[in-house]
Each structure stands twice: as C-alpha cells, then as structure tokens.
C-alpha positions in Angstrom: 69.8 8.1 -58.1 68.3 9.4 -54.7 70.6 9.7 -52.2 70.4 8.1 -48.8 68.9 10.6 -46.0 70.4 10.1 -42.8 69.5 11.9 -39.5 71.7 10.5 -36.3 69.8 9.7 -32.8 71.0 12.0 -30.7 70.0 12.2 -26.8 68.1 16.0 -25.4 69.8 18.5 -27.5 69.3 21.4 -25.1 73.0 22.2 -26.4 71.9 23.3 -29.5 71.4 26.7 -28.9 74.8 28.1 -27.6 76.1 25.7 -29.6 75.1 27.5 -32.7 75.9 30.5 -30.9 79.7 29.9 -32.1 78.6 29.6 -35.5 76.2 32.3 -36.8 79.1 34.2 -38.1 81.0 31.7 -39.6 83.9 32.6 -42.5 87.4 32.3 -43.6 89.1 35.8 -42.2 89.5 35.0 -38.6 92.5 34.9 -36.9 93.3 30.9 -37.1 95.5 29.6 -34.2 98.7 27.2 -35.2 97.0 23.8 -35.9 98.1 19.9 -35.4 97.2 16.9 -36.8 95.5 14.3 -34.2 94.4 10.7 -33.7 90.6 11.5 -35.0 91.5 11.6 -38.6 94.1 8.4 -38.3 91.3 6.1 -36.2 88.7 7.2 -38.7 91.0 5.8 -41.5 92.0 3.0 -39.6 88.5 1.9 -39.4 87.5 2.0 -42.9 90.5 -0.2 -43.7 93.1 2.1 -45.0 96.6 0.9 -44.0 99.2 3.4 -45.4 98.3 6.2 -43.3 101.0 9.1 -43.6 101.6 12.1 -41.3 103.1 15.2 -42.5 103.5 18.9 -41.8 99.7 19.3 -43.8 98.6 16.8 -41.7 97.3 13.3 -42.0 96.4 11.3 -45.1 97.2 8.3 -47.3 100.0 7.4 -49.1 100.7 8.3 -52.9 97.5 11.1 -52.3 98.1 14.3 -51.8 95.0 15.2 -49.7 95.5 15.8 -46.2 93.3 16.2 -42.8 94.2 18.2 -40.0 91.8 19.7 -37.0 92.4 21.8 -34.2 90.2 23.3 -30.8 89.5 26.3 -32.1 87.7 27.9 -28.7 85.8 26.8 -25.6 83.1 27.9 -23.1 82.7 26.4 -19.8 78.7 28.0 -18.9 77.3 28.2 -15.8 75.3 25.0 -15.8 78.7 23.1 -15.9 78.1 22.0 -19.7 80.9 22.7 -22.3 80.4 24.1 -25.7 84.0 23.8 -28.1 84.1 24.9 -32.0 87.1 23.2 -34.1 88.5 23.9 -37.1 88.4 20.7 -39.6 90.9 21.7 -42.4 90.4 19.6 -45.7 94.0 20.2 -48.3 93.0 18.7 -51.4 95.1 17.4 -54.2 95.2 21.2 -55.7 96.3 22.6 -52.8 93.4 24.2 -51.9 91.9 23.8 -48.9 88.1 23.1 -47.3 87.8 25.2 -44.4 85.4 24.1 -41.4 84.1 25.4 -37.9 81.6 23.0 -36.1 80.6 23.6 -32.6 79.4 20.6 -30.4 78.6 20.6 -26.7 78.8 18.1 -23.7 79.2 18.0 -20.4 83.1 18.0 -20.0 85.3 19.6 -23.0 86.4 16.5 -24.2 82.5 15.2 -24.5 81.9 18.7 -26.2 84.9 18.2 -28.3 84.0 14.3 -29.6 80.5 15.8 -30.3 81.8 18.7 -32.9 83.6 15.2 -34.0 80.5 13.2 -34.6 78.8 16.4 -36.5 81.7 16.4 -39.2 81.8 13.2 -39.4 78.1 12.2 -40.2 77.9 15.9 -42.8 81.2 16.4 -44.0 83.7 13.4 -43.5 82.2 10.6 -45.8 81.6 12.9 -48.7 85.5 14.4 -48.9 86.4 10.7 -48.5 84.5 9.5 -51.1 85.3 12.9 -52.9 89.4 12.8 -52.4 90.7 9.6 -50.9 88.9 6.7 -51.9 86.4 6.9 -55.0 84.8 3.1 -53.8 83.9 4.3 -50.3 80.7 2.3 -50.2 79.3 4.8 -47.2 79.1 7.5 -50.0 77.6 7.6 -53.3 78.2 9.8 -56.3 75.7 10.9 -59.2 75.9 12.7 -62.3 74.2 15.6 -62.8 74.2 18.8 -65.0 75.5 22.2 -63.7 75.5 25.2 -66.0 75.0 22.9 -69.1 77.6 20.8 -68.4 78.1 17.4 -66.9 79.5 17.1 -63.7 79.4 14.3 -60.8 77.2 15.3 -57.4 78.7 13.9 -53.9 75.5 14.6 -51.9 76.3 14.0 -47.8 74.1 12.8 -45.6 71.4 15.8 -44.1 72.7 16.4 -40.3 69.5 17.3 -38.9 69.1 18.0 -34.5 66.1 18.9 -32.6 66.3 20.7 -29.5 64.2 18.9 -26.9 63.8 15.7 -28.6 65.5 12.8 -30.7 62.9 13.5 -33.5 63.7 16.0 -36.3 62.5 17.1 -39.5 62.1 14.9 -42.6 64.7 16.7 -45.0 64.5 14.0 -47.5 62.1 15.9 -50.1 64.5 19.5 -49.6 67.8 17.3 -50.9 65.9 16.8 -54.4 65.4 21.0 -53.7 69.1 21.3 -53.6 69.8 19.9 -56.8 67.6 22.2 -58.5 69.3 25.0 -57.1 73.1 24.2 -58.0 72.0 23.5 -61.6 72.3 26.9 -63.4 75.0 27.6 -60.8 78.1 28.8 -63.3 80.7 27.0 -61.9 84.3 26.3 -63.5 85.9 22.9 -64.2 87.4 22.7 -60.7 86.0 20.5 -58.2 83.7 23.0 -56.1 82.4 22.7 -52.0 79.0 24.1 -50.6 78.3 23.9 -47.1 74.5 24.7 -45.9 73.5 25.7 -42.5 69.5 26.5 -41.5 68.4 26.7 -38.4 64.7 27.4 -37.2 62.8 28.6 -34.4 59.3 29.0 -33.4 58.5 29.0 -37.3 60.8 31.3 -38.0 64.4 31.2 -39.7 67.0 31.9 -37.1 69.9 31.6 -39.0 70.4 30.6 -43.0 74.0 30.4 -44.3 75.4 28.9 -47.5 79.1 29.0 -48.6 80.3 28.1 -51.2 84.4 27.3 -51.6 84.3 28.4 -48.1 83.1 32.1 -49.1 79.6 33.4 -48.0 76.9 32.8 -51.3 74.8 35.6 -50.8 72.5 34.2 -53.7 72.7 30.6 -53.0 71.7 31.6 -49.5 68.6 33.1 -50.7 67.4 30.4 -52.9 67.8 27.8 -49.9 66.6 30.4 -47.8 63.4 30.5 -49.7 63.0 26.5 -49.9 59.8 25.2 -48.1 61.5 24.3 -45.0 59.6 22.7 -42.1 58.0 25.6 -39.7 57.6 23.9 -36.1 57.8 25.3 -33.1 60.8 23.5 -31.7 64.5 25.0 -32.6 65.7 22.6 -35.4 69.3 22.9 -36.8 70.3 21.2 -40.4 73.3 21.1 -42.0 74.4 19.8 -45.6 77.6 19.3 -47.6 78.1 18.8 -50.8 81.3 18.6 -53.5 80.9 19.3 -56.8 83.4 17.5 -59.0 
C-alpha cells in the first residue's frame, strides 16, 4: 500500500537556514535541561478525541498505556532582524521504557511563533506516526503496512515527508524517494523490538548541505550513506526534508 505524501503550505521560509543551523549536529549526549510536560501534547489528544488524558511525572499520555509525551524549549536566538529561531526537545517514552528522543528547530517572528512552528514540524513528521505507532493503532491519519526486514515480517509506519523550500511555498516532489526508503531498510538486521529512524536532508545550490539518519536516536553512519546516495532533487533553491519512520 503506497503511503500518503504530504508536504504542508507554509508562507516565505527565509527561516530555514538558521533554523537548521540548530540542527546539523544533532544527537543524544547533550547536556538536556529538566523538562515539563505542557498543553501541546494534551490539546493534540483532545482533538483527536481521546478523553482519559493522564499526567504524570513522565509526562502526558492516556490512561491504561504506558507511553508518555513530554517537550521542553530546549534553546533560543533572538537575531538581528528581530526574528526568533527556538529548538525543543520532543521526548517520546514508549511502553518499554525506552524513549524517542527529538530536537526540531522552528522560527518566527516572536519566540512563541518560533516555538508553535518547531510544534507544527513534529507534528506533521513525527506526531501521527508514534500515535498510530503507541497510542491508538486505529488513528485513521496514519496508516501501517507490512513489509519484510532482514527476512522477516514486520509492520512499516511510514510518516508523512516534511518537505520546506526556502523562498517559496513550492517544494520537491518526495513521493517517488519514500518507495526509495523501503528498499533501504529491507536488509537492515534489526531485532524483534519495535525500531525508530529519523531522516534529515537538506540541499543547496545542487548540492547536499546536510544528510543525517538516526536510527533509535543514534547517528546510522551507513543508513546515512545509502539515503545520502538516493537520487534526490538538485535545484538551486535551499530545500530541507525530513522523514520518520517506526519499525514495529
């Protein structure tokens, strides 16, 4: 079953730039400030009609399931053209106890606009697919498939393809690359737990400005390469994509 391709109408995304800037190096061993549930997670939930909404010390969730939300600002710049760039930290605690660890900058022209942008971006890339994947497994906003990894079966939760332009609302057609993505997870040797991959590509002027591929939030040095290598639009304008995926 082909997945939907989404790619959100944003207005000039001049932001894009420092934006990323926050984000180049992303990774699991920085110093992580104290963090605190908020209202995003519990208004999100609201809205797709959950009712028993629970919050605890490892944050916010649904009652009777053990996953839990939580975000927090994790830094701000105020530049000199008076726009705002913030990065939070999304944290995911699944049922195991592990957890899915997330940075997303977004930029605006107050903090708060900079922060409900970094909002939107997890939202449209990330948020449907761990809802789908953890809390509610008839989220009709997400679709699942079945697919074979390493030889054996496994079920796909392909997110929608985040894709921003810098100048315009226009952005590259990514529809063709998701099919590109499967090919590449399916000799990935992965074990019977339910496995995260976060993709990040960013070009410039036909050339790659930044590639980055995690997988169980640790860098994939190899799966960076083989997306790395896909036949990715060359334009001249900046264009930033991002993908998430959970492998169950």
């Amino acid at each position: 079953m082909l997945m939907r391709f989404k790619c959100p109408q944003y207005p000039s995304a001049t932001w894009l730039l420092p934006a990323l800037m926050l984000c180049i190096f992303p990774g699991c061993s920085r110093s992580v400030p104290a963090l605190k549930s908020d209202k995003f997670f519990s208004t999100w939930l609201k809205g797709h009609g959950e009712t028993n909404i629970v919050m605890d010390a490892n944050g916010v969730g649904i009652e009777g399931n053990a996953t839990r939300l939580r975000s927090s600002l994790y830094g701000s710049k105020r530049h000199t053209n008076s726009s705002f760039t913030a990065e939070l930290e999304f944290r995911v605690r699944m049922p195991d106890g592990r957890e899915i660890v997330e940075f997303v900058a977004g930029s605006g022209d107050s903090l708060e606009r900079a922060e409900n942008d970094a909002k939107v971006n997890f939202m449209f890339s990330t948020f449907h697919v761990v809802y789908r994947s953890f809390l509610n497994p008839n989220d009709p906003h997400q679709t699942e498939e079945k697919i074979m990894i390493n030889g054996q079966p496994r079920v796909l939760v392909l997110g929608d393809t985040l894709a921003r332009s810098q100048s315009t609302n226009g952005s590259p057609d990514m529809f063709l690359l998701r099919e590109r993505f499967r090919e590449i997870l399916a000799p990935l040797p992965l074990s019977a737990q339910t496995h995260w991959i976060k993709i990040v590509y960013a070009n410039r002027h036909s050339n790659v400005m930044l590639c980055a591929v995690t997988l169980d939030n640790s860098d994939s040095p190899n799966l960076t390469d083989a997306v790395k290598s896909l036949a990715w639009p060359k334009t001249e304008e900046f264009y930033m994509v991002k993908q998430f995926i959970v492998v169950k």
